[in-house]
ChimeraX commands (.cxc) that place a marker at each C-alpha (Angstrom):
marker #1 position 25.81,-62.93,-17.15 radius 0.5
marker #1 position 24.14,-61.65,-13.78 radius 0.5
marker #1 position 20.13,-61.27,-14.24 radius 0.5
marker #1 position 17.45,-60.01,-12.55 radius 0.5
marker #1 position 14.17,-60.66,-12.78 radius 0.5
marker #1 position 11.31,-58.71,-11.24 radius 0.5
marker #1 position 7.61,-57.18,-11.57 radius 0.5
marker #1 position 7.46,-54.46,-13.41 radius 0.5
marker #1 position 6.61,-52.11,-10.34 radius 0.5
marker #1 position 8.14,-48.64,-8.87 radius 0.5
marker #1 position 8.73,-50.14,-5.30 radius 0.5
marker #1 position 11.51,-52.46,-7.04 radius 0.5
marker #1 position 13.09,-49.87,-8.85 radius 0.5
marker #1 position 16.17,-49.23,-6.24 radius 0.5
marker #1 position 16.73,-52.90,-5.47 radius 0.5
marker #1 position 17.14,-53.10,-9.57 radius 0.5
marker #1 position 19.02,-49.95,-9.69 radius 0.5
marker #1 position 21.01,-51.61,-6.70 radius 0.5
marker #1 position 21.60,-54.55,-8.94 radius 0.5
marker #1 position 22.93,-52.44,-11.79 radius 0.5
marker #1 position 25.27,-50.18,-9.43 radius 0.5
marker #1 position 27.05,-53.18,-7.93 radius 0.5
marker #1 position 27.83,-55.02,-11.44 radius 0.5
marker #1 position 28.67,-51.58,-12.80 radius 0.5
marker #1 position 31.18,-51.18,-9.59 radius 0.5
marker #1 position 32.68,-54.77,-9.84 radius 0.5
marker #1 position 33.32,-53.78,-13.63 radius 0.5
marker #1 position 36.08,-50.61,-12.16 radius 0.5
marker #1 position 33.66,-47.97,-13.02 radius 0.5
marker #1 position 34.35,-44.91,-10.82 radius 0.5
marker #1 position 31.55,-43.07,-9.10 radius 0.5
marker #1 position 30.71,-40.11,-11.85 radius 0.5
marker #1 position 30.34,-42.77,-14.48 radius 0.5
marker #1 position 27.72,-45.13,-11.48 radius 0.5
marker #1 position 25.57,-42.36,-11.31 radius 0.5
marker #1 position 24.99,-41.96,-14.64 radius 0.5
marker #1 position 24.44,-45.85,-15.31 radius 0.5
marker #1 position 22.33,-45.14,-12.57 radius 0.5
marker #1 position 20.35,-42.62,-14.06 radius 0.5
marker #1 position 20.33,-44.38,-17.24 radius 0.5
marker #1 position 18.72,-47.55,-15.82 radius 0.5
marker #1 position 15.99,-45.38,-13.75 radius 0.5
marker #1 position 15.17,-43.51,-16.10 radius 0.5
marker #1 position 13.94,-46.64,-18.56 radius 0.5
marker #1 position 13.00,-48.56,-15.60 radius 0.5
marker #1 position 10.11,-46.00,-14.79 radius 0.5
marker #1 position 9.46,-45.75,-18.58 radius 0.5
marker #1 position 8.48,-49.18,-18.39 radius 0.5
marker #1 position 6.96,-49.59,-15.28 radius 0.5
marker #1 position 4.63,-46.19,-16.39 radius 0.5
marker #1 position 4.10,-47.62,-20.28 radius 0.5
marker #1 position 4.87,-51.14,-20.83 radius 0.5
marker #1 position 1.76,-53.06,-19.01 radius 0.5
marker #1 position -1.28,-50.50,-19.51 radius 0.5
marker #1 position -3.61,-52.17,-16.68 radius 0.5
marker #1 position -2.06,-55.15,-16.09 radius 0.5
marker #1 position 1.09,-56.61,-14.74 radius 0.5
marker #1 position 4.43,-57.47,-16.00 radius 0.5
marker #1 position 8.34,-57.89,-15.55 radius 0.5
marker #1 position 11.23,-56.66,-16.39 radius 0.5
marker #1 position 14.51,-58.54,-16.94 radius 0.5
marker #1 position 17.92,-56.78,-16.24 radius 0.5
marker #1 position 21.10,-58.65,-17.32 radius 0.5
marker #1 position 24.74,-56.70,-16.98 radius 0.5
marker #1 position 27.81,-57.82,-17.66 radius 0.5
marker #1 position 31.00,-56.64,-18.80 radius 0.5
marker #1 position 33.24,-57.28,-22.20 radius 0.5
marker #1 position 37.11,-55.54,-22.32 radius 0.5
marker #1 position 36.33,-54.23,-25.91 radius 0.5
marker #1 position 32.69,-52.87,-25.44 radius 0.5
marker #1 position 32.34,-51.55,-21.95 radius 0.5
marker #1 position 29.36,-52.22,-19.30 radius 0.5
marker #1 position 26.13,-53.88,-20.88 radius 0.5
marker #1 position 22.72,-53.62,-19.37 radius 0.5
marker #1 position 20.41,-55.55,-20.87 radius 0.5
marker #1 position 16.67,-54.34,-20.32 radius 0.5
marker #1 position 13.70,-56.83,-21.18 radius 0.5
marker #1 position 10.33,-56.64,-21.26 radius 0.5
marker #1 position 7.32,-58.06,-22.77 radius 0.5
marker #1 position 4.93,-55.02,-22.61 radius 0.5
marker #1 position 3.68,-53.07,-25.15 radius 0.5
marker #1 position 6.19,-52.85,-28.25 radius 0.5
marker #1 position 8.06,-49.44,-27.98 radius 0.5
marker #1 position 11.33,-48.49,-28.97 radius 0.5
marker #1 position 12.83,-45.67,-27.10 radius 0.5
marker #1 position 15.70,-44.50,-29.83 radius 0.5
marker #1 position 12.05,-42.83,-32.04 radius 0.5
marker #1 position 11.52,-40.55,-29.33 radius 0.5
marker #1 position 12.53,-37.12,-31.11 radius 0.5
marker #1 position 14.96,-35.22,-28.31 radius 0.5
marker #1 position 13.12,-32.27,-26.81 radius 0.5
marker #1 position 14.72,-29.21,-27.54 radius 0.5
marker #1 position 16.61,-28.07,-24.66 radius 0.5
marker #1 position 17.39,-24.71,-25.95 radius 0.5
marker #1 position 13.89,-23.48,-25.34 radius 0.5
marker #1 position 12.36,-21.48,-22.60 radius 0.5
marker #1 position 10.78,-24.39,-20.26 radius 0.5
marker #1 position 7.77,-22.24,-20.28 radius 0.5
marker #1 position 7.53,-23.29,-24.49 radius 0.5
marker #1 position 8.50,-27.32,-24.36 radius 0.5
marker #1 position 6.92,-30.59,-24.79 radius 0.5
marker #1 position 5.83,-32.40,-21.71 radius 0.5
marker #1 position 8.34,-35.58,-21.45 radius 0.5
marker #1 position 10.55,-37.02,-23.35 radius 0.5
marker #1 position 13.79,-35.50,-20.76 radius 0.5
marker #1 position 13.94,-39.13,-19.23 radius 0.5
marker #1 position 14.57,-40.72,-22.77 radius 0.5
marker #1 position 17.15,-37.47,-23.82 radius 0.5
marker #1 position 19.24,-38.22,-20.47 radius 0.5
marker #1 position 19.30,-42.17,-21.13 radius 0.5
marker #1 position 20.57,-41.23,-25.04 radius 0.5
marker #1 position 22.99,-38.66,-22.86 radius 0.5
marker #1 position 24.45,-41.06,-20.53 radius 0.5
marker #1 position 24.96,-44.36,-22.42 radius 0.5
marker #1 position 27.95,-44.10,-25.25 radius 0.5
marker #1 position 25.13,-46.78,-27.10 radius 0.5
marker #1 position 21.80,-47.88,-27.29 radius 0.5
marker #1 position 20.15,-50.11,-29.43 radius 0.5
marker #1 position 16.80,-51.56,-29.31 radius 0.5
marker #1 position 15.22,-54.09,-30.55 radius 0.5
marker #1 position 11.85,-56.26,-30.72 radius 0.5
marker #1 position 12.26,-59.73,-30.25 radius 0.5
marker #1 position 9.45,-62.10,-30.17 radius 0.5
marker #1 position 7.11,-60.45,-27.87 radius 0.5
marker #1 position 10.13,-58.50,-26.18 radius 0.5
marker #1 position 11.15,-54.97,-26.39 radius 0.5
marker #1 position 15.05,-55.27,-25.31 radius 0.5
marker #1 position 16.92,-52.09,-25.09 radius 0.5
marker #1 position 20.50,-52.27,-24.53 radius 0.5
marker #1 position 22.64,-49.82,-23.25 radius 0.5
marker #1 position 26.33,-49.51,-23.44 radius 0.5
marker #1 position 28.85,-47.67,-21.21 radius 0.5
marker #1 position 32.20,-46.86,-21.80 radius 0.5
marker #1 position 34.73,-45.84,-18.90 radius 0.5
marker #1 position 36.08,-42.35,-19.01 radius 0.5
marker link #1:1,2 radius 0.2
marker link #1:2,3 radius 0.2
marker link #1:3,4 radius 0.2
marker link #1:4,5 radius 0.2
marker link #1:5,6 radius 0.2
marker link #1:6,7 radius 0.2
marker link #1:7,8 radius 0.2
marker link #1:8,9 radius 0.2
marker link #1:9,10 radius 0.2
marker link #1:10,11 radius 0.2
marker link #1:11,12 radius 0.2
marker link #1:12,13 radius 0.2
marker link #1:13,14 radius 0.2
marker link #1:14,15 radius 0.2
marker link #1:15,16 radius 0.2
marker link #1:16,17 radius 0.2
marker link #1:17,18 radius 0.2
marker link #1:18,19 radius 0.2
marker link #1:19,20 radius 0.2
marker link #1:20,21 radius 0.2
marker link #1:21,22 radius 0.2
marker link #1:22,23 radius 0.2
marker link #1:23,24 radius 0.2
marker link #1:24,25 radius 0.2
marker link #1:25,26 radius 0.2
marker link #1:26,27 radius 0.2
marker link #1:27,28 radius 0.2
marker link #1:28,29 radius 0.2
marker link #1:29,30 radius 0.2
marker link #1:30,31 radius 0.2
marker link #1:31,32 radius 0.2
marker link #1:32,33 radius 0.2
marker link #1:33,34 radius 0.2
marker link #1:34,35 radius 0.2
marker link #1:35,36 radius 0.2
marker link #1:36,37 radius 0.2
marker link #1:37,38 radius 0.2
marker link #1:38,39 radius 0.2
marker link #1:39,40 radius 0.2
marker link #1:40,41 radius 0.2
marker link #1:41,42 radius 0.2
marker link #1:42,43 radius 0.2
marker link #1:43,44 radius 0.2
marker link #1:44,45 radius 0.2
marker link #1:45,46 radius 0.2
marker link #1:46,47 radius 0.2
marker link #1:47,48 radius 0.2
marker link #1:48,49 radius 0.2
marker link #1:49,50 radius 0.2
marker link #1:50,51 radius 0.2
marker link #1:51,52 radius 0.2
marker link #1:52,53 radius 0.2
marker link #1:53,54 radius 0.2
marker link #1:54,55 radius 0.2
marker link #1:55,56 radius 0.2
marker link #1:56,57 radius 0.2
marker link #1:57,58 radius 0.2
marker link #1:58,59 radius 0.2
marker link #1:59,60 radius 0.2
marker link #1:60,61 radius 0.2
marker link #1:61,62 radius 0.2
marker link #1:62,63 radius 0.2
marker link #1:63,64 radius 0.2
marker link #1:64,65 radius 0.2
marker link #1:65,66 radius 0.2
marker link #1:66,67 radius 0.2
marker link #1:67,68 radius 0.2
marker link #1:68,69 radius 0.2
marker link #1:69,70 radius 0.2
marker link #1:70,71 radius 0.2
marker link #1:71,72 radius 0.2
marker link #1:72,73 radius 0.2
marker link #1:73,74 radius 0.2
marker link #1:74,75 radius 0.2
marker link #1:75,76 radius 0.2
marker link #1:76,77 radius 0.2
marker link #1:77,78 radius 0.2
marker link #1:78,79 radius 0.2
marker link #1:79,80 radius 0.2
marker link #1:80,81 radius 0.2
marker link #1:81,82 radius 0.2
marker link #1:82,83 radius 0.2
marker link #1:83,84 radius 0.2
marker link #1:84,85 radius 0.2
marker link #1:85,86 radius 0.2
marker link #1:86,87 radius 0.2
marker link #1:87,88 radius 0.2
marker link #1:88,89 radius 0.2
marker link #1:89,90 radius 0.2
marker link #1:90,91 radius 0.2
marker link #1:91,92 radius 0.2
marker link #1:92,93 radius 0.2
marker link #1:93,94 radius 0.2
marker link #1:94,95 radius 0.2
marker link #1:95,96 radius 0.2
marker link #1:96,97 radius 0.2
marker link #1:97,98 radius 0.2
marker link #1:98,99 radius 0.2
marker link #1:99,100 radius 0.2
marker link #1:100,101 radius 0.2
marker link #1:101,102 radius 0.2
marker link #1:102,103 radius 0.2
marker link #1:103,104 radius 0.2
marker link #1:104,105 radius 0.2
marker link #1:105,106 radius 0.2
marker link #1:106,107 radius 0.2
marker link #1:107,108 radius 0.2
marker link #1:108,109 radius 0.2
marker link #1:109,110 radius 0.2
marker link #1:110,111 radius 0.2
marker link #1:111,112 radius 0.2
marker link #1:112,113 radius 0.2
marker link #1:113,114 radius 0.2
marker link #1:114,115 radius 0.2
marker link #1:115,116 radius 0.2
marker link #1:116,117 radius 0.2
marker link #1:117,118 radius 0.2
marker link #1:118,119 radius 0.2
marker link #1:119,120 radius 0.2
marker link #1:120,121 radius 0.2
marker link #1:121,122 radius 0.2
marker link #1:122,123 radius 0.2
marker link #1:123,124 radius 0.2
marker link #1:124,125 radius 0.2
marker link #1:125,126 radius 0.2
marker link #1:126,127 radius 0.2
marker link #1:127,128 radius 0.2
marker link #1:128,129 radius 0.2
marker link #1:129,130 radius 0.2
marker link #1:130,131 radius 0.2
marker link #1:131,132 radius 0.2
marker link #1:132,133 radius 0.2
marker link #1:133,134 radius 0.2
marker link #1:134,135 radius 0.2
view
C-alpha cells in the first residue's frame, strides 16, 4: 500500500496530488478518469488543509492502492477536527448562482467523481475513502 505522509499545508497539495496521479496511472486508469481522481483528491485535500487544524498544524496521510474487484482506493487521513464530508447537503445546482449557498461545490464534485465514499472516525482520525471505478 503506497503512503504519503505530509503537513497539512496548500504548498504540498500538487506533490500529493502528484502522488495520487501516478498510483492512479500505474493502476491502467486512462486520462479522463486521472483528472477526476485528481479533482477528487484536491478538492478534500484543501478541505482539510482550510478546516481540519483551526490555528495549528497538522498532517494528512494519503494511502492508494488498487484491488481487481473494487477499483482505485485513496485513503485520506487526518487527525483534525472530526468532520465527515458525506453530511454536507449537495447545493442545488439548478439555481441561479446569483440565489446559492456559498460552498459546499468542492464536496458535490468529490461525491461526483468517486463511484464511493465512505467516511469514518477512527480514534482521533477522520478517514475518508474514496473509490474509483474504470470506465
Amino acid at each position: 500500500m503506497p503512503e504519503i505522509k505530509s503537513t497539512a499545508k496548500i504548498e504540498h497539495l500538487q506533490r500529493l496530488i502528484e502522488f495520487v496521479a501516478g498510483h492512479a496511472e500505474k493502476a491502467g486508469f486512462n486520462v479522463k478518469r486521472i483528472n477526476e481522481i485528481e479533482l477528487a483528491a484536491e478538492e478534500a485535500l484543501v478541505n482539510i488543509f482550510k478546516y481540519a487544524y483551526p490555528g495549528i498544524d497538522g498532517d494528512v496521510v494519503l494511502d492508494c492502492r488498487s484491488e481487481n474487484e473494487v477499483g482505485f482506493i485513496l485513503e485520506i487521513s487526518d487527525n483534525g477536527a472530526p468532520f465527515n464530508i458525506l453530511e454536507v447537503p449537495d447545493p442545488d445546482v439548478t439555481a441561479a448562482i446569483s440565489d446559492r449557498e456559498i460552498g459546499g461545490l468542492g464536496v458535490f464534485f468529490i461525491k461526483k467523481m468517486a463511484d464511493e465514499a465512505r467516511y469514518r472516525r477512527k480514534g482521533n482520525y477522520n478517514i475518508l475513502t474514496l473509490i474509483f471505478r474504470k470506465e
